[in-house]
PyMOL Python script that loads the backbone (N, CA, C, O; Angstrom):
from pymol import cmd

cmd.read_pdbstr("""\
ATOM      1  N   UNK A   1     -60.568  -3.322 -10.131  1.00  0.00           N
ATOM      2  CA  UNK A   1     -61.748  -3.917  -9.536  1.00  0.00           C
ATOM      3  C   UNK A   1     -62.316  -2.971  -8.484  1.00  0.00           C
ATOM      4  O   UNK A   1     -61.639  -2.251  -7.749  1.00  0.00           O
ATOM      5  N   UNK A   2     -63.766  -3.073  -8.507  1.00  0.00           N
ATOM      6  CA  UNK A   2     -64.407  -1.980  -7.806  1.00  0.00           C
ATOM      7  C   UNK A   2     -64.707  -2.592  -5.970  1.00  0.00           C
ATOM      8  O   UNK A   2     -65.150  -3.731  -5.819  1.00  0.00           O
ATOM      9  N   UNK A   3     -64.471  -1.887  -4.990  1.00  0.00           N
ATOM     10  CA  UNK A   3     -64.504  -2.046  -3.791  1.00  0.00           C
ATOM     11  C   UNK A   3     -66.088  -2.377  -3.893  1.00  0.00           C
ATOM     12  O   UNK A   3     -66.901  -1.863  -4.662  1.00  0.00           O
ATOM     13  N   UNK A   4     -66.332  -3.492  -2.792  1.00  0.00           N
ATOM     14  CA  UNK A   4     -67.782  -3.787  -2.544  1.00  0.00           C
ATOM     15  C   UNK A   4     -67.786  -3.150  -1.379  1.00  0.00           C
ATOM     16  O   UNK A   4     -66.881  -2.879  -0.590  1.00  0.00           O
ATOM     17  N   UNK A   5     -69.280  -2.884  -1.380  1.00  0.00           N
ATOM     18  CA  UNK A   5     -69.091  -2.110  -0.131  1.00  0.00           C
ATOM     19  C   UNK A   5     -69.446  -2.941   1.409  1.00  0.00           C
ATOM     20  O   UNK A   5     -69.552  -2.365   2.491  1.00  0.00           O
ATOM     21  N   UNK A   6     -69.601  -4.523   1.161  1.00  0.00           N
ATOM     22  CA  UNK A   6     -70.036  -5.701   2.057  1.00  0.00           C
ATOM     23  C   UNK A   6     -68.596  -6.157   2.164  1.00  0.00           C
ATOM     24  O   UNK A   6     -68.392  -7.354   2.365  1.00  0.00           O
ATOM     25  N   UNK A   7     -67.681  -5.402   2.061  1.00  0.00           N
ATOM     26  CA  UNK A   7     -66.247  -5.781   1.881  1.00  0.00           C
ATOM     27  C   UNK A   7     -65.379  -4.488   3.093  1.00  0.00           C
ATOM     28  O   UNK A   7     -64.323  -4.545   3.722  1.00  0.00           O
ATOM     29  N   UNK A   8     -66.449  -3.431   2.973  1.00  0.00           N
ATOM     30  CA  UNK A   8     -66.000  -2.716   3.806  1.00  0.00           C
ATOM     31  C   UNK A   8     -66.259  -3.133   5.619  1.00  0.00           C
ATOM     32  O   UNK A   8     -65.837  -2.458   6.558  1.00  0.00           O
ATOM     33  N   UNK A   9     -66.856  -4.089   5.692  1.00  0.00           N
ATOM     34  CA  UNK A   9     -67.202  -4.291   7.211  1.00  0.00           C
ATOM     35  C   UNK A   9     -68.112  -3.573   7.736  1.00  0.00           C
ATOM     36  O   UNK A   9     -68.174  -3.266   8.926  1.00  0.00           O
ATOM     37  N   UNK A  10     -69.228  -3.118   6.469  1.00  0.00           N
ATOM     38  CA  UNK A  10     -70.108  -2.045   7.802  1.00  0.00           C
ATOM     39  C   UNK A  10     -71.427  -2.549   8.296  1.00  0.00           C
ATOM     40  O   UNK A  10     -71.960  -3.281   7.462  1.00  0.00           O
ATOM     41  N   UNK A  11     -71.795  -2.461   8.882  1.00  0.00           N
ATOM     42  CA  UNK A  11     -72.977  -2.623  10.213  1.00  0.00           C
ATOM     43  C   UNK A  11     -74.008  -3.196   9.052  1.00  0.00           C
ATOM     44  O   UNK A  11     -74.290  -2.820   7.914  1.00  0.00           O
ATOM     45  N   UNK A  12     -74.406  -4.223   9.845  1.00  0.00           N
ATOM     46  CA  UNK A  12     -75.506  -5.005   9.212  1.00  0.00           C
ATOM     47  C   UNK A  12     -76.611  -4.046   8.487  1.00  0.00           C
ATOM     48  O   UNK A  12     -76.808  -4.125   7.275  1.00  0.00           O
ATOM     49  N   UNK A  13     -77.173  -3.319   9.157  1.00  0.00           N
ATOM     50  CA  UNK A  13     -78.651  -2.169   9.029  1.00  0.00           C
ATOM     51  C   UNK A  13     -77.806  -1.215   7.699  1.00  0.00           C
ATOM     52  O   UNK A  13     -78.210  -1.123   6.540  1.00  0.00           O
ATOM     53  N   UNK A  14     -76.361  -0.482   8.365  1.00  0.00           N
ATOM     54  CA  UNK A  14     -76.290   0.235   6.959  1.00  0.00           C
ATOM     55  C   UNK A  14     -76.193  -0.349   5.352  1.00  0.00           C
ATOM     56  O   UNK A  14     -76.376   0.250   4.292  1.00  0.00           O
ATOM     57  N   UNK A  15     -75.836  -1.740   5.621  1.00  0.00           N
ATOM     58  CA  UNK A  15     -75.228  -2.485   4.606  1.00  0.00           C
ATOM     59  C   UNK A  15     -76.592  -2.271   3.989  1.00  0.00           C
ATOM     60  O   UNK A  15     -76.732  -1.389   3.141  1.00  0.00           O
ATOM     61  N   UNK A  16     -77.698  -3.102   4.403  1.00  0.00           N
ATOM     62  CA  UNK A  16     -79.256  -3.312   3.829  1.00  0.00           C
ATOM     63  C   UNK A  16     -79.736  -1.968   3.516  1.00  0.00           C
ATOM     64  O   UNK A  16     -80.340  -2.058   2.447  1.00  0.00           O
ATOM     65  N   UNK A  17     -79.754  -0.767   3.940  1.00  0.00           N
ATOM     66  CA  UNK A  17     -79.393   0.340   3.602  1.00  0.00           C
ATOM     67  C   UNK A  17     -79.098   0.825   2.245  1.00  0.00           C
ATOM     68  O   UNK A  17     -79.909   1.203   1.399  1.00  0.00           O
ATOM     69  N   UNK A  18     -77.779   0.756   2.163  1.00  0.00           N
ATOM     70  CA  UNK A  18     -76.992   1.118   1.025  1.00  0.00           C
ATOM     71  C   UNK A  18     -77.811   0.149  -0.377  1.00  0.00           C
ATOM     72  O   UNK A  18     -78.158   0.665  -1.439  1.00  0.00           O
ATOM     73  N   UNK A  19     -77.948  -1.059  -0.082  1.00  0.00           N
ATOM     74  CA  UNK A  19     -78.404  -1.839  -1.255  1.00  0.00           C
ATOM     75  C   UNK A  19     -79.626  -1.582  -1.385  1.00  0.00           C
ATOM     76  O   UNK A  19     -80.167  -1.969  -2.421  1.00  0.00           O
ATOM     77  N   UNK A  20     -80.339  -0.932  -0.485  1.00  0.00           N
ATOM     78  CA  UNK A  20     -82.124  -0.710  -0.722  1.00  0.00           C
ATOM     79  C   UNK A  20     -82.063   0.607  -1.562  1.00  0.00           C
ATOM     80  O   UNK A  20     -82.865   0.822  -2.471  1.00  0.00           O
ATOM     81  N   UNK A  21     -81.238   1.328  -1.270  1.00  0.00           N
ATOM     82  CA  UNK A  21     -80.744   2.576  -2.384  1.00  0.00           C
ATOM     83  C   UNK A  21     -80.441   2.659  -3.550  1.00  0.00           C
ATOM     84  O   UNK A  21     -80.457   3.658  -4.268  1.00  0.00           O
ATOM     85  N   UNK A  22     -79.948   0.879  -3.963  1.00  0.00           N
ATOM     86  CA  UNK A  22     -78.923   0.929  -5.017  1.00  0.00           C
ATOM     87  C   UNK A  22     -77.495   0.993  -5.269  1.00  0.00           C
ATOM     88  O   UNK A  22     -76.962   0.978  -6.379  1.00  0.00           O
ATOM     89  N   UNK A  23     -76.926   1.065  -4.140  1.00  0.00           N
ATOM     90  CA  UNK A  23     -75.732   1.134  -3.934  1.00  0.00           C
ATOM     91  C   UNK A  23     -74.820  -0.245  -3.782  1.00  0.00           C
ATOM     92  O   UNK A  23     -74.636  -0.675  -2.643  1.00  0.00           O
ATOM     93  N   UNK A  24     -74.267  -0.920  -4.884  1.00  0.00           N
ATOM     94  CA  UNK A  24     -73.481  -2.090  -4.367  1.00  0.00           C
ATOM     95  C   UNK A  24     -72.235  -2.076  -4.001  1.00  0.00           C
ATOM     96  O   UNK A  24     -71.828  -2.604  -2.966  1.00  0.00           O
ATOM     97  N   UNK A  25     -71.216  -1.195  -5.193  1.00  0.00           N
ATOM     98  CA  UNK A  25     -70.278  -1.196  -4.685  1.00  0.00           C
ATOM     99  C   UNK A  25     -69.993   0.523  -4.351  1.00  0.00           C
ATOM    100  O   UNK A  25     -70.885   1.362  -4.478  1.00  0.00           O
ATOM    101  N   UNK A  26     -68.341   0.905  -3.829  1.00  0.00           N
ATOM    102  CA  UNK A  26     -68.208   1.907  -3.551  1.00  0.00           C
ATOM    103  C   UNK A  26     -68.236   2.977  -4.482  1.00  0.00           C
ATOM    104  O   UNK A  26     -68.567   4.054  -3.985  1.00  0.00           O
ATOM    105  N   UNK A  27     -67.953   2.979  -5.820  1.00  0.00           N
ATOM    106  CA  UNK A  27     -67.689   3.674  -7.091  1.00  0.00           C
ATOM    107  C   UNK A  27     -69.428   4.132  -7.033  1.00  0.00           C
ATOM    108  O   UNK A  27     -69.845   5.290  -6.995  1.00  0.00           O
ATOM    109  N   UNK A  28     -70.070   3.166  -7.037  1.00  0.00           N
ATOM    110  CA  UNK A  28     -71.628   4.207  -6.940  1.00  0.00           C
ATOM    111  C   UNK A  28     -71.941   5.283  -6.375  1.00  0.00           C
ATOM    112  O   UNK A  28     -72.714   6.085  -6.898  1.00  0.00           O
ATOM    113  N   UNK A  29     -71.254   5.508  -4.941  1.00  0.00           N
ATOM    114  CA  UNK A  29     -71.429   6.680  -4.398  1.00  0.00           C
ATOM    115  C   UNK A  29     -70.775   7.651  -4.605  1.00  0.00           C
ATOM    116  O   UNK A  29     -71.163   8.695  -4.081  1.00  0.00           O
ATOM    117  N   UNK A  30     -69.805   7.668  -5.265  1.00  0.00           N
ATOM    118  CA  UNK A  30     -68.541   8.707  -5.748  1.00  0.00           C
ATOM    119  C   UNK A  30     -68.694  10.210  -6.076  1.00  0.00           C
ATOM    120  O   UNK A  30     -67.833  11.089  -6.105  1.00  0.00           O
ATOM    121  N   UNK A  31     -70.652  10.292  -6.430  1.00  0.00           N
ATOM    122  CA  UNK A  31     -70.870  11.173  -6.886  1.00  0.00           C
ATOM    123  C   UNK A  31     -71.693  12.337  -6.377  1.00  0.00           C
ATOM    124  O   UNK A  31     -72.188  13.360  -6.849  1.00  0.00           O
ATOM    125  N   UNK A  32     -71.604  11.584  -4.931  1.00  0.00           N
ATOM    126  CA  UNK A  32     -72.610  11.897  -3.911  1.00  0.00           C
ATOM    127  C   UNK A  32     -71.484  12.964  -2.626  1.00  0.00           C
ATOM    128  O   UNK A  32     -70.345  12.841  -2.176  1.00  0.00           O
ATOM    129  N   UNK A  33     -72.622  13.964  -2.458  1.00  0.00           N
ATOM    130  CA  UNK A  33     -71.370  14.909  -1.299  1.00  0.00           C
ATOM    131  C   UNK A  33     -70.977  14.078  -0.088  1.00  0.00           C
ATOM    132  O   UNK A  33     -71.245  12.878  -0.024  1.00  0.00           O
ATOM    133  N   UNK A  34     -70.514  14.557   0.606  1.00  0.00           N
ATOM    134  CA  UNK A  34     -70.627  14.296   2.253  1.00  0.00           C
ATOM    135  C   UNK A  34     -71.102  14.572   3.084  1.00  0.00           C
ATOM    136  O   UNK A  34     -70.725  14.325   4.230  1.00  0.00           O
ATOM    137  N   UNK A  35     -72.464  15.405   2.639  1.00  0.00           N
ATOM    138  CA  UNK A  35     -73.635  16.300   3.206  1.00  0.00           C
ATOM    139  C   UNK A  35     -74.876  15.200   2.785  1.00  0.00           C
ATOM    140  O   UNK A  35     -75.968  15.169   3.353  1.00  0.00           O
ATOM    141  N   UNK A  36     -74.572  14.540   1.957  1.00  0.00           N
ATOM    142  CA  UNK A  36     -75.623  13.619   1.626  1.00  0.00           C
ATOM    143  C   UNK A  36     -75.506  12.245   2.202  1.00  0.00           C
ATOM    144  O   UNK A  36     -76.355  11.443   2.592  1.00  0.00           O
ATOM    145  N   UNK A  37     -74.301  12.214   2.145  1.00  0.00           N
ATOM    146  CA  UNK A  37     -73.681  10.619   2.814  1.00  0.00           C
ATOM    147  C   UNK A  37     -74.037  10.325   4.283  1.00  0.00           C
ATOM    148  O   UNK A  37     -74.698   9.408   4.769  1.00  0.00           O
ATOM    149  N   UNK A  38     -73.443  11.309   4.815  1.00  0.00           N
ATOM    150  CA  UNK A  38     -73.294  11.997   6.500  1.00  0.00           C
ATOM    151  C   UNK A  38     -74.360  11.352   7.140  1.00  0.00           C
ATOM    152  O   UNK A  38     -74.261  10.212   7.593  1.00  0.00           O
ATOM    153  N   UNK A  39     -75.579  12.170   7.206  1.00  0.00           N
ATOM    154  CA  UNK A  39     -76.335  11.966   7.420  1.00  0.00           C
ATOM    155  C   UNK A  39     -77.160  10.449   8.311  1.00  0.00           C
ATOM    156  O   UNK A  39     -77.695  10.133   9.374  1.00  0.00           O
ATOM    157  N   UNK A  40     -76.799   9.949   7.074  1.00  0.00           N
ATOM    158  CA  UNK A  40     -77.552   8.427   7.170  1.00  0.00           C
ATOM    159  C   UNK A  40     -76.296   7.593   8.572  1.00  0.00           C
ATOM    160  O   UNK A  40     -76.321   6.869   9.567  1.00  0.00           O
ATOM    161  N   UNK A  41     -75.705   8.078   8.019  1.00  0.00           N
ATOM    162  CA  UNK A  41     -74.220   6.795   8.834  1.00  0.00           C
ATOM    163  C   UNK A  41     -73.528   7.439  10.026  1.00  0.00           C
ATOM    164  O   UNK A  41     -73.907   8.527  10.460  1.00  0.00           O
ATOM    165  N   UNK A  42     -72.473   6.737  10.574  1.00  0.00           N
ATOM    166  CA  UNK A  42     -71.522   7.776  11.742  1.00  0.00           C
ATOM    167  C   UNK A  42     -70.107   7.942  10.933  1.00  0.00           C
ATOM    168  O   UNK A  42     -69.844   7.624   9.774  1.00  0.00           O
ATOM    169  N   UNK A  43     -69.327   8.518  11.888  1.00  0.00           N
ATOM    170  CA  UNK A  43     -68.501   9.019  11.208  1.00  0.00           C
ATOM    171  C   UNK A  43     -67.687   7.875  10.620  1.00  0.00           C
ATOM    172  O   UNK A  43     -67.313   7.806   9.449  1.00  0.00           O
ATOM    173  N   UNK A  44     -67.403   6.765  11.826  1.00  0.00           N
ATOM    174  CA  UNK A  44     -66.346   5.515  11.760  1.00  0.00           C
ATOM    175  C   UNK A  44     -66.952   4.985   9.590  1.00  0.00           C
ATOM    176  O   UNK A  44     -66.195   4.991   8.619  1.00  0.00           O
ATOM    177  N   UNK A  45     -67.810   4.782   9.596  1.00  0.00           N
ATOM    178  CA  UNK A  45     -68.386   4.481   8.282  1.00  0.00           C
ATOM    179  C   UNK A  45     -67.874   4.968   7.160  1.00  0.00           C
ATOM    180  O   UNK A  45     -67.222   4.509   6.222  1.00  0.00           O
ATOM    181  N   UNK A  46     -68.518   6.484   7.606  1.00  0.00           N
ATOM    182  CA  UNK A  46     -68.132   7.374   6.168  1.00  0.00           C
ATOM    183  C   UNK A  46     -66.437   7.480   6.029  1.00  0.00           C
ATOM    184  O   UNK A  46     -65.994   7.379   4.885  1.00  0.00           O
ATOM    185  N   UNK A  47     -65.538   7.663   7.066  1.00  0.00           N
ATOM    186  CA  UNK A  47     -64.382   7.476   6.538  1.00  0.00           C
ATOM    187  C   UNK A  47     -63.912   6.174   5.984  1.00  0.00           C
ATOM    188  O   UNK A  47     -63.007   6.262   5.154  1.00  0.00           O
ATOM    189  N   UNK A  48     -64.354   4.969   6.286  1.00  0.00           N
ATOM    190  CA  UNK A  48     -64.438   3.335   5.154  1.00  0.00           C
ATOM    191  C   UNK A  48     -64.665   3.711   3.680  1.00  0.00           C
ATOM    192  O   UNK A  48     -63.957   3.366   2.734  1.00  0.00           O
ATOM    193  N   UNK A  49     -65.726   4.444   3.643  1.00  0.00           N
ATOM    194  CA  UNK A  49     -66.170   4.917   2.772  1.00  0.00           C
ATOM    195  C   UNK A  49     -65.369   5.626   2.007  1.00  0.00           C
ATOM    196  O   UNK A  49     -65.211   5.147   0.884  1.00  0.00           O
ATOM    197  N   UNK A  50     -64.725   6.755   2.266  1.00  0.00           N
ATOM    198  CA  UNK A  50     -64.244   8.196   2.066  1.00  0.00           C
ATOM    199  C   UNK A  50     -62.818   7.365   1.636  1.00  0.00           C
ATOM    200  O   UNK A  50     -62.383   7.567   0.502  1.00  0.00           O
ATOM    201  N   UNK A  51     -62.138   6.489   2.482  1.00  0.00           N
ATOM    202  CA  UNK A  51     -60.705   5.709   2.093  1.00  0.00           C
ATOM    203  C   UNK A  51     -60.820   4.667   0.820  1.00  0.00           C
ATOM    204  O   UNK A  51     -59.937   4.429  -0.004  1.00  0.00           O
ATOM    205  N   UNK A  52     -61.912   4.208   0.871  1.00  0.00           N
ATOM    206  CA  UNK A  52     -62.516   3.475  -0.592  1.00  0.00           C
ATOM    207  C   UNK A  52     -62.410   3.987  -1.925  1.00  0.00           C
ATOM    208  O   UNK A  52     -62.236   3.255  -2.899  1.00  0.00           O
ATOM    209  N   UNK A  53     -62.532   5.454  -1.994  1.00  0.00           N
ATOM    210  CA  UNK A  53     -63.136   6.191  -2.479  1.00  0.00           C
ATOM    211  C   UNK A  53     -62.026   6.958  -3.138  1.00  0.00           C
ATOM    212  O   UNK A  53     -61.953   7.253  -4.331  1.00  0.00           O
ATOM    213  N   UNK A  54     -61.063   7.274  -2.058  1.00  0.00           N
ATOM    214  CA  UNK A  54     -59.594   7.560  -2.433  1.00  0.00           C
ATOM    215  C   UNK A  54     -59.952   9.325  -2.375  1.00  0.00           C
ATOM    216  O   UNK A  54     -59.654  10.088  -3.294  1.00  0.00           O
ATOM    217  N   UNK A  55     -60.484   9.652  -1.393  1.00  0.00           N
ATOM    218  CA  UNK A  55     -60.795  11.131  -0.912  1.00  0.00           C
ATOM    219  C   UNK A  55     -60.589  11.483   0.593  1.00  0.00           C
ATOM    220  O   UNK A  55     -60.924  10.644   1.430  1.00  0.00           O
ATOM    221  N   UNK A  56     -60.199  12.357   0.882  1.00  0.00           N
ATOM    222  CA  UNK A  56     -60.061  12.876   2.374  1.00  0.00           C
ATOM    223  C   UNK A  56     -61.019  12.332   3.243  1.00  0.00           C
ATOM    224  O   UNK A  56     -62.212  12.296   2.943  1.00  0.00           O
ATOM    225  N   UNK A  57     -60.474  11.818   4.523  1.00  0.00           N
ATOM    226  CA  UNK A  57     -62.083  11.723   5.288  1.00  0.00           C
ATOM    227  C   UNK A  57     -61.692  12.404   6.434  1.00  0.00           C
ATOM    228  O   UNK A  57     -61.726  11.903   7.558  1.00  0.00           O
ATOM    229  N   UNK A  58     -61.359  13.417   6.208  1.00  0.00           N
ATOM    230  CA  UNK A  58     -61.229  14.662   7.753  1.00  0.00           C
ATOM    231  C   UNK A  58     -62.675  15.501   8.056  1.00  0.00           C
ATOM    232  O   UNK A  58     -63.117  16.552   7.594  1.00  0.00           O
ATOM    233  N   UNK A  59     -63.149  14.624   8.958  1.00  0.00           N
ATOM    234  CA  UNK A  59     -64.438  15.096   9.280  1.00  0.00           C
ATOM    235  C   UNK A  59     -64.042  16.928  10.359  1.00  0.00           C
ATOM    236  O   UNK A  59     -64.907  17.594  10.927  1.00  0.00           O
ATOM    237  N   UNK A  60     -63.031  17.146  10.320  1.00  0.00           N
ATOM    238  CA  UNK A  60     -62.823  18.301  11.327  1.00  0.00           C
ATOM    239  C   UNK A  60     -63.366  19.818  10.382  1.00  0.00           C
ATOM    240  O   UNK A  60     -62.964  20.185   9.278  1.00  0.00           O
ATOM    241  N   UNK A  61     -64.305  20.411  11.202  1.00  0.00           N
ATOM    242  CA  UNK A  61     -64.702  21.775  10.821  1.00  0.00           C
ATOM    243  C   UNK A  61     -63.302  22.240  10.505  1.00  0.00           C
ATOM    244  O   UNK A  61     -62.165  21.850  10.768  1.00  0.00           O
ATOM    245  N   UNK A  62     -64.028  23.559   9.613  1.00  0.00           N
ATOM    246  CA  UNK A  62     -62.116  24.229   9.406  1.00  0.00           C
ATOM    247  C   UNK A  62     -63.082  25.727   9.955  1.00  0.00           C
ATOM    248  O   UNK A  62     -62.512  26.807  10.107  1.00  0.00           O
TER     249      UNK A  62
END
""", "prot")
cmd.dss("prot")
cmd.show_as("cartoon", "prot")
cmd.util.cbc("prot")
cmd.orient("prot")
């Protein structure tokens, strides 16, 4: 079963956000960088996101 992303707890504005995009659950974004994601959200988010997702969320420069 696919993670919703109104399941992740995020902020009212990004939630309406994500669904004005098209985005319902987390598997939709899967295909999208973290240069694209970034952007829109803060970090606390994109790692919800990034753990959903079952990918690293180490926002640290290397």
């Amino acid at each position: 079963m696919e993670t919703k992303l109104a399941d992740l707890q995020l902020k009212p504005w990004l939630l309406a956000e994500l669904k004005q995009l098209g985005y319902e659950v987390v598997g939709d974004m899967q295909h999208l960088p973290a240069e694209v994601i970034l952007p829109g959200m803060g970090g606390h988010a994109y790692r919800k996101i990034a753990k959903a997702l079952g990918q690293d969320p180490d926002l640290t420069k290397r």
